[in-house]
Legacy VTK file of the C-alpha trace (Angstrom):
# vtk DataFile Version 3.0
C-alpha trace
ASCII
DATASET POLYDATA
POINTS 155 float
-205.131 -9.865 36.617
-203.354 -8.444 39.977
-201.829 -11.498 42.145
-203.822 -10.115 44.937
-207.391 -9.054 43.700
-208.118 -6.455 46.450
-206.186 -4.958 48.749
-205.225 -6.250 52.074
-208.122 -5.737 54.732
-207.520 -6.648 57.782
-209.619 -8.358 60.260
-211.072 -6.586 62.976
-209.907 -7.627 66.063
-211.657 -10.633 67.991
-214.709 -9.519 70.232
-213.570 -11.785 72.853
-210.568 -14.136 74.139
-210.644 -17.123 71.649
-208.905 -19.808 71.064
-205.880 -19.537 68.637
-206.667 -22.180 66.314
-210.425 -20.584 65.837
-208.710 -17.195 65.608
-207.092 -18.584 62.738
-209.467 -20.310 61.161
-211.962 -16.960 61.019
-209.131 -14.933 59.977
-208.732 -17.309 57.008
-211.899 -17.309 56.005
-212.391 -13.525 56.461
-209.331 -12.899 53.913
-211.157 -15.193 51.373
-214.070 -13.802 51.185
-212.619 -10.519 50.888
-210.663 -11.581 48.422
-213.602 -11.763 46.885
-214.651 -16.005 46.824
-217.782 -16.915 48.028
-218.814 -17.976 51.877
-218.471 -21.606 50.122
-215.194 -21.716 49.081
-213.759 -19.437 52.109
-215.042 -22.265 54.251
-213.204 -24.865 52.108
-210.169 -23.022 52.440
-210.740 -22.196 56.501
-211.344 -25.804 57.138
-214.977 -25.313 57.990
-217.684 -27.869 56.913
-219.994 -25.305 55.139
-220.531 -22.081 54.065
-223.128 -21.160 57.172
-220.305 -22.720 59.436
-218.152 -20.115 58.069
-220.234 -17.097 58.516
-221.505 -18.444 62.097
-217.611 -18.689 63.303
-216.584 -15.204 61.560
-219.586 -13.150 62.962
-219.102 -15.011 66.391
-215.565 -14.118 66.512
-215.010 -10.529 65.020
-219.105 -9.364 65.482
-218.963 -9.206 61.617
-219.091 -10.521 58.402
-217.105 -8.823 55.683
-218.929 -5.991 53.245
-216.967 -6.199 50.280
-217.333 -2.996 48.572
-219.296 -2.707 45.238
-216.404 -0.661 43.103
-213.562 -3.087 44.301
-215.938 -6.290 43.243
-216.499 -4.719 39.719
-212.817 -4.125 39.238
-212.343 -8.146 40.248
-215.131 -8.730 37.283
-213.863 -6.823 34.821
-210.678 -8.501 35.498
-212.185 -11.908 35.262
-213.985 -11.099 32.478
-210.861 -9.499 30.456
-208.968 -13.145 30.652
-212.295 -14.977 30.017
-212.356 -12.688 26.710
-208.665 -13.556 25.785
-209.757 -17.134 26.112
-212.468 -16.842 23.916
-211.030 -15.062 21.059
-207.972 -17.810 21.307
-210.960 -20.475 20.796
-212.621 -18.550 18.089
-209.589 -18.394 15.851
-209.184 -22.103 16.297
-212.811 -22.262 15.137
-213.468 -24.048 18.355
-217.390 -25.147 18.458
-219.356 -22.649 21.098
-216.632 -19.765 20.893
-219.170 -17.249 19.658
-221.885 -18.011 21.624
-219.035 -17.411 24.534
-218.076 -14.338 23.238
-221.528 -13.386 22.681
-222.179 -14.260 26.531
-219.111 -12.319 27.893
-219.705 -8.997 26.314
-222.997 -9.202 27.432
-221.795 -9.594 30.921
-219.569 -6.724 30.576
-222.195 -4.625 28.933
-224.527 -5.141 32.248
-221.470 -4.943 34.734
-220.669 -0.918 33.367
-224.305 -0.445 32.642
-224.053 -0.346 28.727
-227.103 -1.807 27.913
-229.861 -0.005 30.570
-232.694 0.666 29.172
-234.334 3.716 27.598
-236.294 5.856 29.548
-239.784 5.506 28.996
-242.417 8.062 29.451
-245.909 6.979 30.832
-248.619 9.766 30.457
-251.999 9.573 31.430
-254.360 11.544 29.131
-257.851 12.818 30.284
-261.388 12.314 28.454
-260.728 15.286 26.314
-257.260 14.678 25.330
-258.244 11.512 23.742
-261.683 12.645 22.200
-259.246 15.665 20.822
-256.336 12.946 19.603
-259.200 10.313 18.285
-260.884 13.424 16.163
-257.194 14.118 14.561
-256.730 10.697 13.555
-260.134 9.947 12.172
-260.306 13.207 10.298
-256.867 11.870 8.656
-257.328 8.516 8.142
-261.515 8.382 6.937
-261.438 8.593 2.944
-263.516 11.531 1.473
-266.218 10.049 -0.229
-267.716 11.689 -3.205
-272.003 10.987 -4.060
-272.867 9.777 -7.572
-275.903 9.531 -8.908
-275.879 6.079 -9.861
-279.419 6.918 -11.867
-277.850 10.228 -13.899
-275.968 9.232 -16.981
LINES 1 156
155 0 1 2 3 4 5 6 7 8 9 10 11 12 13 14 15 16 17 18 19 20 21 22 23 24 25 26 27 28 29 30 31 32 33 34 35 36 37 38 39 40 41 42 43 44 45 46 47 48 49 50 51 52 53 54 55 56 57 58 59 60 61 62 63 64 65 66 67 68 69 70 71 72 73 74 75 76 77 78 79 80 81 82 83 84 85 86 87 88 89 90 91 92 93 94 95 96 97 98 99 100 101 102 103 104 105 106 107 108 109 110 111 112 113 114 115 116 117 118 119 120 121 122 123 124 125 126 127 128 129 130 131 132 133 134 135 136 137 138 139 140 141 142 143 144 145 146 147 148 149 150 151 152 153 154
């Protein structure tokens, strides 16, 4: 994995005059997230007391939150998922209890992340009166047993 997961996106610039130590603050927590880390932990790292505190001061200050972009977050998955998978095969050669269900877990992560596993298209008709009196004549007429009459009386 990259020392910096996405590249460098600047802040916009402050809607207003603000203070320099809440400039900084929003600016810290507006590189975290885009980073990538969740409102919770770019609060943490801002100094704010909670996620919402976060997002309040950030949108207050720039007019914005931070979009980050769909591609850039399933490169930082894949990466995170790659070292997760080294992990895992480490632990399964040491025979470590849980390593396959982990590995099992992981590549099903990945599989959903590039879309590996959607699902099959399915086809929904809806058949009139006649269609089905047609399709229920087919399958009776090969699947009812010809029956031959015996004289159970004639020797």
């Amino acid at each position: 994995m990259s020392a910096e997961p996405f590249p460098a996106v600047p802040a916009p610039k402050p809607l207003r005059r603000v203070r320099p130590a809440a400039l900084a603050k929003a600016t810290k927590a507006w590189d975290v997230r885009v980073a990538g880390a969740p409102w919770k932990v770019a609060a943490e790292h801002a100094g704010y007391c909670d996620q919402y505190a976060a997002q309040k001061a950030v949108r207050n200050v720039f007019g914005t939150v931070p979009q980050i972009e769909r591609a850039e977050l399933r490169r930082l998955w894949r990466d995170r998922l790659e070292v997760a998978w080294r992990q895992v095969m480490r632990d399964m050669v040491d025979q470590r209890p849980g390593a396959v269900t982990a590995a099992v877990r992981i590549a099903t992560t990945a599989a959903v992340l590039d879309g590996l596993n959607e699902p099959q298209q399915v086809t929904l008709r809806n058949p009139s009166t006649q269609e089905l009196e047609q399709w229920a004549g087919v399958v009776i007429a090969a699947t009812t047993p010809q029956v031959e009459e015996w004289d159970i009386f004639s020797e």
